[in-house]
C-alpha atoms as a printed R data frame, in Angstrom:
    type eleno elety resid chain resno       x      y       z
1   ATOM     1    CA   UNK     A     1   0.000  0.000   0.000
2   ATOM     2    CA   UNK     A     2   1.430  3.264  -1.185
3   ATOM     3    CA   UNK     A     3   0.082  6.764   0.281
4   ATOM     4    CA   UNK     A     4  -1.023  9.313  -2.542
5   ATOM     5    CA   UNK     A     5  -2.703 12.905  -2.654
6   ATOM     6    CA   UNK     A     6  -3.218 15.710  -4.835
7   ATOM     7    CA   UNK     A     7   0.189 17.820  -5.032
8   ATOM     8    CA   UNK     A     8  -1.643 20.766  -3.816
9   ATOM     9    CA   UNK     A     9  -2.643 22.443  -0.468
10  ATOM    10    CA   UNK     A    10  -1.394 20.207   2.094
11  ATOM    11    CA   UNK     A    11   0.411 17.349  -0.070
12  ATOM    12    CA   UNK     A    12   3.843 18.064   1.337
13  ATOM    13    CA   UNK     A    13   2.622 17.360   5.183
14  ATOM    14    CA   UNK     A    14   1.212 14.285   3.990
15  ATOM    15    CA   UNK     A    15   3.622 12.683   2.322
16  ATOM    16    CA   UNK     A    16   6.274 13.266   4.826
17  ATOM    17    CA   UNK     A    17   4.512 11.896   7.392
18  ATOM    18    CA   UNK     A    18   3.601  8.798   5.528
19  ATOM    19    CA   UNK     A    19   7.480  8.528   5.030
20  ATOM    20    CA   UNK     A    20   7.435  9.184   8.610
21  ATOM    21    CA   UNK     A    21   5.523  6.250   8.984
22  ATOM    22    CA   UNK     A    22   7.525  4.132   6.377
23  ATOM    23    CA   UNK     A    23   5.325  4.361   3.546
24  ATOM    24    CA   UNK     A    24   6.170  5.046  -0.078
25  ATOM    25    CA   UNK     A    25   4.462  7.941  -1.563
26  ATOM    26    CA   UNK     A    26   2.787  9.167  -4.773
27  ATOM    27    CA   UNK     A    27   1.550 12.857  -5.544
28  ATOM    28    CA   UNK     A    28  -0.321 13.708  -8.926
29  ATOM    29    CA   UNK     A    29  -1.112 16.347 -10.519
30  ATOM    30    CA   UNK     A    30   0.356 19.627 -13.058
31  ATOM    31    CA   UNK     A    31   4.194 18.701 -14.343
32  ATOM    32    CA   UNK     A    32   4.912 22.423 -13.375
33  ATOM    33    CA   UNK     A    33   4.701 21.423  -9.604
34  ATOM    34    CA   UNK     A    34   7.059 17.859  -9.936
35  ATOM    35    CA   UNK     A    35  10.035 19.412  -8.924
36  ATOM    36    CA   UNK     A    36   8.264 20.660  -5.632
37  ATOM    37    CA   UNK     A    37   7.679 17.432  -4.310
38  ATOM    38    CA   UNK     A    38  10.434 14.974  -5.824
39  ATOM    39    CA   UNK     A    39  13.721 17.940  -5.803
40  ATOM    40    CA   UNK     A    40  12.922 20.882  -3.682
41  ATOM    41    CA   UNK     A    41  11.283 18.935  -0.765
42  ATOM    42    CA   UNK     A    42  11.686 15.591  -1.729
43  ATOM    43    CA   UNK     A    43   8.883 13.518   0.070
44  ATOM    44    CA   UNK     A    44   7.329 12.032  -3.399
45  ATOM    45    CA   UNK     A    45   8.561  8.562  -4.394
46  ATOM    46    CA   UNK     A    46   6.606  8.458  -7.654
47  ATOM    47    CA   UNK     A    47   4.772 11.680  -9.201
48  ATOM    48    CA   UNK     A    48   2.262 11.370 -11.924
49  ATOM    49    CA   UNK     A    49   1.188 14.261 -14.196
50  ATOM    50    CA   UNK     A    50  -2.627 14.612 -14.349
51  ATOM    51    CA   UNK     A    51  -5.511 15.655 -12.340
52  ATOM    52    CA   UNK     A    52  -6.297 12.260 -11.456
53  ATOM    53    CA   UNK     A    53  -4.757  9.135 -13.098
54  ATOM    54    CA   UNK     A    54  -6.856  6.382 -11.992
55  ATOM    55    CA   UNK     A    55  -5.392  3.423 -13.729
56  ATOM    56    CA   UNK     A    56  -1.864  4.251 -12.369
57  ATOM    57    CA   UNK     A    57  -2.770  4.603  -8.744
58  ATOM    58    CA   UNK     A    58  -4.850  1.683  -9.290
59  ATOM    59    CA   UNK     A    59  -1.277 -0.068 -10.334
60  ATOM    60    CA   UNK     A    60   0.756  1.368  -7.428
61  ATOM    61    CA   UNK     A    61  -1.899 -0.289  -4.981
62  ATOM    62    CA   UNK     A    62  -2.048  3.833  -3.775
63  ATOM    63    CA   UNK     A    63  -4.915  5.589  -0.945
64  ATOM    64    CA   UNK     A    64  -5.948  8.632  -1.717
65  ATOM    65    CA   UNK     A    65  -5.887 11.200   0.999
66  ATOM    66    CA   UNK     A    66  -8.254 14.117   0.557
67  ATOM    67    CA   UNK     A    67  -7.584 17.671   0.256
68  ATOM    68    CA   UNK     A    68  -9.653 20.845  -0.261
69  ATOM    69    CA   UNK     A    69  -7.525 21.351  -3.432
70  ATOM    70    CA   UNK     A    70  -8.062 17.534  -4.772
71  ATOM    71    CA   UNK     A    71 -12.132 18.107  -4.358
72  ATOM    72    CA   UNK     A    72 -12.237 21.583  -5.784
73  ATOM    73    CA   UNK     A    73 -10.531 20.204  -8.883
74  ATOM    74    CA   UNK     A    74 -11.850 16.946  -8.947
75  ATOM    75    CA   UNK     A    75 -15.993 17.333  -7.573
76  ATOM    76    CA   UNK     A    76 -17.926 15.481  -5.695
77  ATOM    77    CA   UNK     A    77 -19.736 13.246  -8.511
78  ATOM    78    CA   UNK     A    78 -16.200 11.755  -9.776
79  ATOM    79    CA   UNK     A    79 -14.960 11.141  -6.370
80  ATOM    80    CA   UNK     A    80 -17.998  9.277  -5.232
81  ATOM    81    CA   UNK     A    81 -17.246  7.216  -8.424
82  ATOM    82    CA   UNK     A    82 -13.611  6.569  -8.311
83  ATOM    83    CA   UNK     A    83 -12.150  3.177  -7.526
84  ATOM    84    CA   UNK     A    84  -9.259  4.225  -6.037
85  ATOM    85    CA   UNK     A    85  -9.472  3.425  -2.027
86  ATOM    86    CA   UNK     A    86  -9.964  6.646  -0.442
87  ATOM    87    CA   UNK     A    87  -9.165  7.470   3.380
88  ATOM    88    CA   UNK     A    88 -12.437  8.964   4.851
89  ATOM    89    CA   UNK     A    89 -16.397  8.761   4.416
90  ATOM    90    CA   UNK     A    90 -17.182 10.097   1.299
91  ATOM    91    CA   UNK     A    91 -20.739 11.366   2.084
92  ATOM    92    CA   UNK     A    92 -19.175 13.792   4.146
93  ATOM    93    CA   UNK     A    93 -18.212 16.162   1.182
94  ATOM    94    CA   UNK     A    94 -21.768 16.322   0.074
95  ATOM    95    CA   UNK     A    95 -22.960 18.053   3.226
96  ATOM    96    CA   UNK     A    96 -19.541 19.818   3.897
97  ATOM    97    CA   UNK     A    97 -19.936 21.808   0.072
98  ATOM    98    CA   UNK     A    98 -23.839 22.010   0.541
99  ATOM    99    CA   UNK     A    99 -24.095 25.249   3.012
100 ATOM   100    CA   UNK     A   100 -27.953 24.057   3.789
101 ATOM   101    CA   UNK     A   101 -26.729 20.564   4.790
102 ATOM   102    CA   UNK     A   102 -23.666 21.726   6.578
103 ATOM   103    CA   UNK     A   103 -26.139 23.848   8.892
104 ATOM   104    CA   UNK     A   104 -28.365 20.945   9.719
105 ATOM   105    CA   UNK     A   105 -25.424 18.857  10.694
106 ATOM   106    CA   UNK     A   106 -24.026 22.133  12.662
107 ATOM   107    CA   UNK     A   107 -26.980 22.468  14.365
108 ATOM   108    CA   UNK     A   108 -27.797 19.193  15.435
109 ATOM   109    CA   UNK     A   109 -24.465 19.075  17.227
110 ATOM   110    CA   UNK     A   110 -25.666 22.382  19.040
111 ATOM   111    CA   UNK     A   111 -23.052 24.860  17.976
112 ATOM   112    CA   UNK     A   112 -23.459 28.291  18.084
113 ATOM   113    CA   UNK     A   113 -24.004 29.306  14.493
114 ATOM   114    CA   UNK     A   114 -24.279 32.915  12.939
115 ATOM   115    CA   UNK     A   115 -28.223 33.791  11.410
116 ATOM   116    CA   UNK     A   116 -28.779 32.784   7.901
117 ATOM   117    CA   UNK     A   117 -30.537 35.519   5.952
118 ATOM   118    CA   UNK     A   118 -33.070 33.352   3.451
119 ATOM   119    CA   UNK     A   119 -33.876 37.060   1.468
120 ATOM   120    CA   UNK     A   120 -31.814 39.583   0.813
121 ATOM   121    CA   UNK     A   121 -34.622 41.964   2.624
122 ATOM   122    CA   UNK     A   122 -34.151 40.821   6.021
123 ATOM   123    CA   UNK     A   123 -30.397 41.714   6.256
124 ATOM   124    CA   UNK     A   124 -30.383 44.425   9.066
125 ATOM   125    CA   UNK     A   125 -26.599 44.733   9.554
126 ATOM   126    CA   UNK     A   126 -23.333 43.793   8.582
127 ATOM   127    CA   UNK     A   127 -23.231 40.198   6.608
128 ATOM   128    CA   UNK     A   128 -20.357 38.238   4.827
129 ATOM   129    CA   UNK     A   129 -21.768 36.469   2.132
130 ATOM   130    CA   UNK     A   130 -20.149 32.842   0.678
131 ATOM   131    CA   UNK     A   131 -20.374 30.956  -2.147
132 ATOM   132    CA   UNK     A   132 -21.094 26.991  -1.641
133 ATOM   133    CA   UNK     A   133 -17.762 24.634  -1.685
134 ATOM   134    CA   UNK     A   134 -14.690 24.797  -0.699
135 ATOM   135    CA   UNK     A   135 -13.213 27.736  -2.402
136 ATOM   136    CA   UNK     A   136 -10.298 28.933   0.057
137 ATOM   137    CA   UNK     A   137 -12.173 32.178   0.397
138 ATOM   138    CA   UNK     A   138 -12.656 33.125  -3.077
139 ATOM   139    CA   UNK     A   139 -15.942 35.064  -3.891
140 ATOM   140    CA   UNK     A   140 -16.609 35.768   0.192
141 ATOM   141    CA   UNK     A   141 -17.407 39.509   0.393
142 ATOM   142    CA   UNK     A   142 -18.744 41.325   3.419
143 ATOM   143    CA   UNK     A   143 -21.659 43.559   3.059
144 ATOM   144    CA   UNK     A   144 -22.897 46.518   5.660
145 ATOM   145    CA   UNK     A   145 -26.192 46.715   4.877
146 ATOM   146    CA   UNK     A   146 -28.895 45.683   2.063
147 ATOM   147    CA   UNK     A   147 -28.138 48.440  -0.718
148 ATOM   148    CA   UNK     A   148 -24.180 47.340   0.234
149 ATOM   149    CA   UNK     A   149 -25.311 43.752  -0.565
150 ATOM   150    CA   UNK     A   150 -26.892 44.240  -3.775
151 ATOM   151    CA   UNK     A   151 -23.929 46.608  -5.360
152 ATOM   152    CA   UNK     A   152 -21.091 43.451  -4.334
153 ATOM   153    CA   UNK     A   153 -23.484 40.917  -5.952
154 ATOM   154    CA   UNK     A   154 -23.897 42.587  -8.919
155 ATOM   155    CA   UNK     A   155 -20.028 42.146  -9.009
156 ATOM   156    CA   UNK     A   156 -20.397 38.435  -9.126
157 ATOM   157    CA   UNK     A   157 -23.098 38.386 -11.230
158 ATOM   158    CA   UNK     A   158 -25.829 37.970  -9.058
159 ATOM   159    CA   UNK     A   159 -28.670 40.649 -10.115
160 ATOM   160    CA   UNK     A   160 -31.674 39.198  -8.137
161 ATOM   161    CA   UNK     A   161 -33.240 36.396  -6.252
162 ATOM   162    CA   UNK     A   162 -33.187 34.012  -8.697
163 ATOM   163    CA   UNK     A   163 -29.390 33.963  -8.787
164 ATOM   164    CA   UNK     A   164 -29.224 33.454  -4.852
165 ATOM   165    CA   UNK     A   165 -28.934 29.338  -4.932
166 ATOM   166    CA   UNK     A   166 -25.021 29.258  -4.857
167 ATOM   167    CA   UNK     A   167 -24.149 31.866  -1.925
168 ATOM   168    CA   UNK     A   168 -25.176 31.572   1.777
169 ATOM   169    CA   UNK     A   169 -25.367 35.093   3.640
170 ATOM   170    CA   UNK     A   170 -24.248 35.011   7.005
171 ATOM   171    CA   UNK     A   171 -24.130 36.967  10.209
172 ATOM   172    CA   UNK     A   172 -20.942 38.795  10.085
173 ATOM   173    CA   UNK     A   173 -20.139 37.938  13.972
174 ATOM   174    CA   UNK     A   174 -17.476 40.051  14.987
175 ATOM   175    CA   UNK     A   175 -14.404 38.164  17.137
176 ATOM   176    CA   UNK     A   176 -10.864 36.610  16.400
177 ATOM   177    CA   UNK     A   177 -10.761 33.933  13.796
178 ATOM   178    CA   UNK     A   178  -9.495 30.698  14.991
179 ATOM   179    CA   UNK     A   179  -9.577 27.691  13.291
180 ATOM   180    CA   UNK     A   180  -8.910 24.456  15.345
181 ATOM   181    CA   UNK     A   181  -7.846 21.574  13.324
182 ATOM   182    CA   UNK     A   182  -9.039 18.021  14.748
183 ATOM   183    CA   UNK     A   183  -8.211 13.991  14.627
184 ATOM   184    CA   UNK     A   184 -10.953 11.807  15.144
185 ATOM   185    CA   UNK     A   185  -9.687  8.305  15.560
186 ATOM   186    CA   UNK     A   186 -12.270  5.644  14.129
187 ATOM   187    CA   UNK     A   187  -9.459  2.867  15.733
188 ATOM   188    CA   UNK     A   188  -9.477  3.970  18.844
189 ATOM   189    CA   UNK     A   189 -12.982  5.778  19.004
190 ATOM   190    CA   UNK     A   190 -11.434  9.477  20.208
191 ATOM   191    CA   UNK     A   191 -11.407 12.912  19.278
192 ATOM   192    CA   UNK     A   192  -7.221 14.804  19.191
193 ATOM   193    CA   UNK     A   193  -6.861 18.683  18.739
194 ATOM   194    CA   UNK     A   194  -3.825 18.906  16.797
195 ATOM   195    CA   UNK     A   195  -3.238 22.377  16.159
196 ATOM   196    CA   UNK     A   196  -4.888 26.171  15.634
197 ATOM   197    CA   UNK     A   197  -4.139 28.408  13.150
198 ATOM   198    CA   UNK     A   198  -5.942 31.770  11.870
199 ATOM   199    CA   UNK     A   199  -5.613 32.444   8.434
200 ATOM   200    CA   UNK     A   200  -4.061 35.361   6.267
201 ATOM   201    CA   UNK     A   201  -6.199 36.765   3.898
202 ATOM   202    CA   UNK     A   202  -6.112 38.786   0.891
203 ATOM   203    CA   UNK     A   203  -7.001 41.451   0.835
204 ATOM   204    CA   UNK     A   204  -8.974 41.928   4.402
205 ATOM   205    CA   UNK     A   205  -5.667 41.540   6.230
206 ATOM   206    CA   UNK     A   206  -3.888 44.146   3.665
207 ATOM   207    CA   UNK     A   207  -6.642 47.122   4.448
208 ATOM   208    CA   UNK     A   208  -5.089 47.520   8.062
209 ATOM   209    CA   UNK     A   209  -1.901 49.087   6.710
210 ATOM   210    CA   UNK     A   210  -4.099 51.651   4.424
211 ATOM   211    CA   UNK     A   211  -5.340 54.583   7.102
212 ATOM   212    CA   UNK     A   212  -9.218 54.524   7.182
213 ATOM   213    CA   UNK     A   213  -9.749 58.159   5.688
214 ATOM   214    CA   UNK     A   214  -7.280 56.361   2.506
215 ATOM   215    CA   UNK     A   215  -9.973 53.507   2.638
216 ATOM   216    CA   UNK     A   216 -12.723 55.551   1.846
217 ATOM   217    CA   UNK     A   217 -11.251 57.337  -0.514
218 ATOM   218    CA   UNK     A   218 -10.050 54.808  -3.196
219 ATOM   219    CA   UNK     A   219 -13.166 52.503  -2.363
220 ATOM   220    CA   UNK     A   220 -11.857 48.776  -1.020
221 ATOM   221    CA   UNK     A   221 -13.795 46.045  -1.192
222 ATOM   222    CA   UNK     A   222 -12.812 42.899   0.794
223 ATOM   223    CA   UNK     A   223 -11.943 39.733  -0.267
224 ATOM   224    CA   UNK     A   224 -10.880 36.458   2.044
225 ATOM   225    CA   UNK     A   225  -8.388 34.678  -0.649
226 ATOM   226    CA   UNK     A   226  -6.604 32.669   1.300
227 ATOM   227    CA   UNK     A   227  -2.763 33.277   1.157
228 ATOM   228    CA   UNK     A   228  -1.398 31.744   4.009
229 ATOM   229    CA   UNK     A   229  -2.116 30.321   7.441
230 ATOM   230    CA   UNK     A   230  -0.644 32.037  10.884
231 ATOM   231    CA   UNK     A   231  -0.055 29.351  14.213
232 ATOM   232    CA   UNK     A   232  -2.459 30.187  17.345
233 ATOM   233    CA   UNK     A   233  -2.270 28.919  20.905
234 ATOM   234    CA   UNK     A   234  -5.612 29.571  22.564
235 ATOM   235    CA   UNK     A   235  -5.779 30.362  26.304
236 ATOM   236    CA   UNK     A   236  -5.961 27.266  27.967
237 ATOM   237    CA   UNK     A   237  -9.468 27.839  29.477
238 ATOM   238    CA   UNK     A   238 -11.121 27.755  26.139
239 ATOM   239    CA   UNK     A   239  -9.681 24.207  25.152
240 ATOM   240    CA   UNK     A   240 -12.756 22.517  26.677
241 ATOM   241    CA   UNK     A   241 -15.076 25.045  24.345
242 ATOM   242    CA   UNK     A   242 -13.078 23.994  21.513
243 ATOM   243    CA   UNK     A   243 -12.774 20.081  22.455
244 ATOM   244    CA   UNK     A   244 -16.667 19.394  23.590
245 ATOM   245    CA   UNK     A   245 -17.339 21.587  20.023
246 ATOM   246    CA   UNK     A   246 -15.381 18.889  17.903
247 ATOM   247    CA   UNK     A   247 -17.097 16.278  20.196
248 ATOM   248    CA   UNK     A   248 -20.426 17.121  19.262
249 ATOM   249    CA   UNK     A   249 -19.519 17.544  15.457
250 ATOM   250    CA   UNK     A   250 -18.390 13.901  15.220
251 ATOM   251    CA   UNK     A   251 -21.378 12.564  17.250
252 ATOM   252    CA   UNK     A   252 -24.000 14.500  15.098
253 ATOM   253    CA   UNK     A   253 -21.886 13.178  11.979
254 ATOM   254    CA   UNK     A   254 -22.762  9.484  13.233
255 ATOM   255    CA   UNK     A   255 -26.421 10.039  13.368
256 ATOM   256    CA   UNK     A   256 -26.919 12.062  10.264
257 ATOM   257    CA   UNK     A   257 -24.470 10.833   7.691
258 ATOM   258    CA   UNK     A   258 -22.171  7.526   8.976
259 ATOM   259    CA   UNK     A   259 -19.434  9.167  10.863
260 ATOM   260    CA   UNK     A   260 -16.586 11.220  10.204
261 ATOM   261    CA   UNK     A   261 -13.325 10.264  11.114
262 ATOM   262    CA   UNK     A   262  -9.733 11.585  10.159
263 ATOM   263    CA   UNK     A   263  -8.726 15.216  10.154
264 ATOM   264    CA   UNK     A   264 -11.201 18.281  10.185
265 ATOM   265    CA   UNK     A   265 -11.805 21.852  11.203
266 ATOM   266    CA   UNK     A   266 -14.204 23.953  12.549
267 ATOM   267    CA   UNK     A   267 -13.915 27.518  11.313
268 ATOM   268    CA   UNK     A   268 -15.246 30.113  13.384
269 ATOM   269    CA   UNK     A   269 -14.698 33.133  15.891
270 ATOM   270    CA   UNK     A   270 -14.054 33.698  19.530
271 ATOM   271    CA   UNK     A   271 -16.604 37.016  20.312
272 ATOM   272    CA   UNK     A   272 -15.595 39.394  23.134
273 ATOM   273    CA   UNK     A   273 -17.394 37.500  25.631
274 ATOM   274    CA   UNK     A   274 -15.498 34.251  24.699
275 ATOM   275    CA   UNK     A   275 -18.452 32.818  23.143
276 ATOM   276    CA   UNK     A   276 -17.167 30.442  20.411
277 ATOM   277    CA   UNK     A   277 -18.956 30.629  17.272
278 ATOM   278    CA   UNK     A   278 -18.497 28.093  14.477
279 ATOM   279    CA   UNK     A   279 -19.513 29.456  10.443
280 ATOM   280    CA   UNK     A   280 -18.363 26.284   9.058
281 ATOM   281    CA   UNK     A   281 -16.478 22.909   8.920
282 ATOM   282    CA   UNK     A   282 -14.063 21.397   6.757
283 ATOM   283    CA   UNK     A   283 -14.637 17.428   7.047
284 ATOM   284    CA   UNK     A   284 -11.072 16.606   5.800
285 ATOM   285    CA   UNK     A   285  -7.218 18.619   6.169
286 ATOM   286    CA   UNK     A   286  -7.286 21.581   6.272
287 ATOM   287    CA   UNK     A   287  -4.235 23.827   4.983
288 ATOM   288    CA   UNK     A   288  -4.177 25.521   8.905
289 ATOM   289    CA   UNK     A   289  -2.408 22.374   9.959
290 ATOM   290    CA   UNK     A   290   0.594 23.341   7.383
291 ATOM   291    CA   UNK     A   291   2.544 25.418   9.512
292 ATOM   292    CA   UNK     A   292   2.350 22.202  12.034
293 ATOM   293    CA   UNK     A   293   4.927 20.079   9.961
294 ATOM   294    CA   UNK     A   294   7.019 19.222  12.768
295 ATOM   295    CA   UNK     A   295   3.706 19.438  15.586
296 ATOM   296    CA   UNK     A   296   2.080 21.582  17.614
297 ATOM   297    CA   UNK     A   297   1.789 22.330  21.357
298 ATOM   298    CA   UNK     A   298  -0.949 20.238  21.346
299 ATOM   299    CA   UNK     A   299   0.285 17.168  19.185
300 ATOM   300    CA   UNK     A   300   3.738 17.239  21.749
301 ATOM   301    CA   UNK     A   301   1.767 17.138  24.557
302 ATOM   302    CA   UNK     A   302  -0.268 14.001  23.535
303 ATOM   303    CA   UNK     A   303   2.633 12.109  21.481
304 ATOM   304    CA   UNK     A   304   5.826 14.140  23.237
305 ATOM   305    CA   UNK     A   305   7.254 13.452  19.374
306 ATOM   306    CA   UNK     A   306   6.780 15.428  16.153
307 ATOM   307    CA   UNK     A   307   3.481 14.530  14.855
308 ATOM   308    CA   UNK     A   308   1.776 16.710  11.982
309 ATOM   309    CA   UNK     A   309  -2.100 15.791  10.956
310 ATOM   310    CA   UNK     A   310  -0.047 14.457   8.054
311 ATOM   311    CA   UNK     A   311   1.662 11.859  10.017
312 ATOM   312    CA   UNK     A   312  -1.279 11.644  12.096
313 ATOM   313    CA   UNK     A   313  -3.028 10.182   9.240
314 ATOM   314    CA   UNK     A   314  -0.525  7.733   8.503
315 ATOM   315    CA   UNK     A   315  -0.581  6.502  11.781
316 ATOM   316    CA   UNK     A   316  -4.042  5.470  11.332
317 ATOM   317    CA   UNK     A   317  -3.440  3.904   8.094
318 ATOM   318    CA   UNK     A   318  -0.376  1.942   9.992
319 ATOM   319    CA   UNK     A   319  -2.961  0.621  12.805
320 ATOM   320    CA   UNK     A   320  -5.662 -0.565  10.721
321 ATOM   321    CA   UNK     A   321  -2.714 -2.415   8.165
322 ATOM   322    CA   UNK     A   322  -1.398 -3.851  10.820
323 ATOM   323    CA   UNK     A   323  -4.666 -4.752  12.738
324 ATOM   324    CA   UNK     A   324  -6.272 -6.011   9.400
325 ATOM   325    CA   UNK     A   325  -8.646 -3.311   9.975
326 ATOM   326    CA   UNK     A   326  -8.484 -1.100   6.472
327 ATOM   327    CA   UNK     A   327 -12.021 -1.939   5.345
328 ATOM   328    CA   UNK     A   328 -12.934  0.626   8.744
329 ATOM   329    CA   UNK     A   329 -11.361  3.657   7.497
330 ATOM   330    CA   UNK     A   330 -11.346  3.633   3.769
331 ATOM   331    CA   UNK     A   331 -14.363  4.151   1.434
């Protein structure tokens, strides 16, 4: 059994830590990026141009890890359809890219969750607006009010209702970002935070250099493109928020939709009176977890060695080869 992912996003943590873990490796994807993974950081025993060469992995007896990158390029439809094994429950991604779903699955494991607006109409204050998918932040844009909302959509080619069916408006709930990235264990049966991150983003985290008067005059309008990710350690009195949050999350994905095990993240906000509020989930790695190659706080305190969600991952895949168990954890 060979390891294998998308060479995108978080492909570099992966494969090292399924060398880590003594397995050969196999990334995929544009010839452009083959010298990334096989030269410049060499953690790729085999790379394969194209987006997804089935009949080669097939031959190389390779899992496929997901990534946000691998289902953005890939979709939903042909991953429930390829043959290659595939680490994870693939229903997830159908209610993690479906806003409406990913609600329902939110709110059955009680999180606190920013108001939807259904119309337009009803928005009474500041919003951030989001397409559906995983899109790295691409096409988010805040909005201040309901003449603000209509101007930005226009932008994206949304001119009334009708158009409405990709985008979710949100809530804009002010707070810090934090984003903690999880480990849920099918194996073993338990829930690991491995590390927090906030993200970067263009060009919301660029408008704090420009002076506010400057702001107004040349007319900004955000955007949440997703450059880079920046390591957090939470005060250690909001770990329980954080832990019983991912808790909940894995038991509501049990009744609703067959588990989810591996890595994930919820993305949300930490309010001023240290209310934790959750906008979304990622059911798989997250790119947060990058800066983590060598651990976190959190991963040394449980392992007291370097373990990245990467190598996390592998470990899993280790257990269940050695424990005959594989048929458990991939789909």
């Amino acid at each position: 059994m060979r390891v294998a992912t998308y060479a995108s996003h978080s492909a570099l943590q992966i494969l090292k830590g399924a060398k880590q873990e003594g397995f050969e490796t196999v990334t995929f994807g544009p010839s452009r990026v083959k010298p990334l993974y096989t030269h410049y950081f060499p953690v790729a025993d085999y790379f394969i141009e194209g987006t997804y060469p089935e009949e080669e992995l097939l031959g190389l007896k390779a899992v496929i890890i997901p990534t946000g990158s691998f289902v953005a390029h890939l979709g939903i439809e042909l991953i429930e359809k390829m043959r290659v094994p595939y680490y994870g429950n693939k229903e997830v991604l159908k209610w993690e890219s479906d806003r409406n779903l990913e609600r329902k699955w939110l709110e059955k494991a009680k999180l606190r969750l920013p108001r939807v607006y259904e119309d337009p109409d009803e928005v009474d204050g500041p919003v951030i607006v989001k397409p559906h998918g995983a899109k790295g932040g691409k096409g988010y844009f805040l909005a201040k009010n309901l003449t603000d909302f209509w101007e930005k959509a226009g932008r994206l080619g949304i001119k009334d209702k009708e158009d409405l069916g990709g985008i979710q408006i949100q809530e804009y709930v002010l707070g810090v970002p934090i984003y903690p990235h999880y480990f849920y264990s099918k194996l073993k049966r338990e829930l690991e935070l491995m590390s927090v991150d906030r993200r970067y983003e263009s060009n919301v985290d660029a408008i704090g250099r420009i002076p506010a008067r400057e702001q107004l005059d040349i007319d900004i309008s955000t955007n949440y493109t997703v450059v880079g990710n920046i390591p957090l350690v939470l005060r250690e009195s909001l770990l329980m928020d954080v832990i019983e949050a991912g808790e909940r999350t894995v038991k509501a994905a049990e009744e609703l939709i067959g588990g989810l095990w591996g890595p994930f993240c919820l993305e949300g906000v930490y309010t001023e009176d240290l209310e934790f509020v959750v906008f979304e989930i990622s059911a798989r790695i997250v790119a947060g977890t990058n800066p983590f190659v060598h651990g976190s706080p959190y991963s040394w305190l449980r392992y007291d060695k370097p373990v990245s969600t990467g190598r996390r991952i592998a470990m899993e895949l280790r257990q269940a080869l050695e424990e005959d168990r594989l048929g458990e954890v991939l789909t």
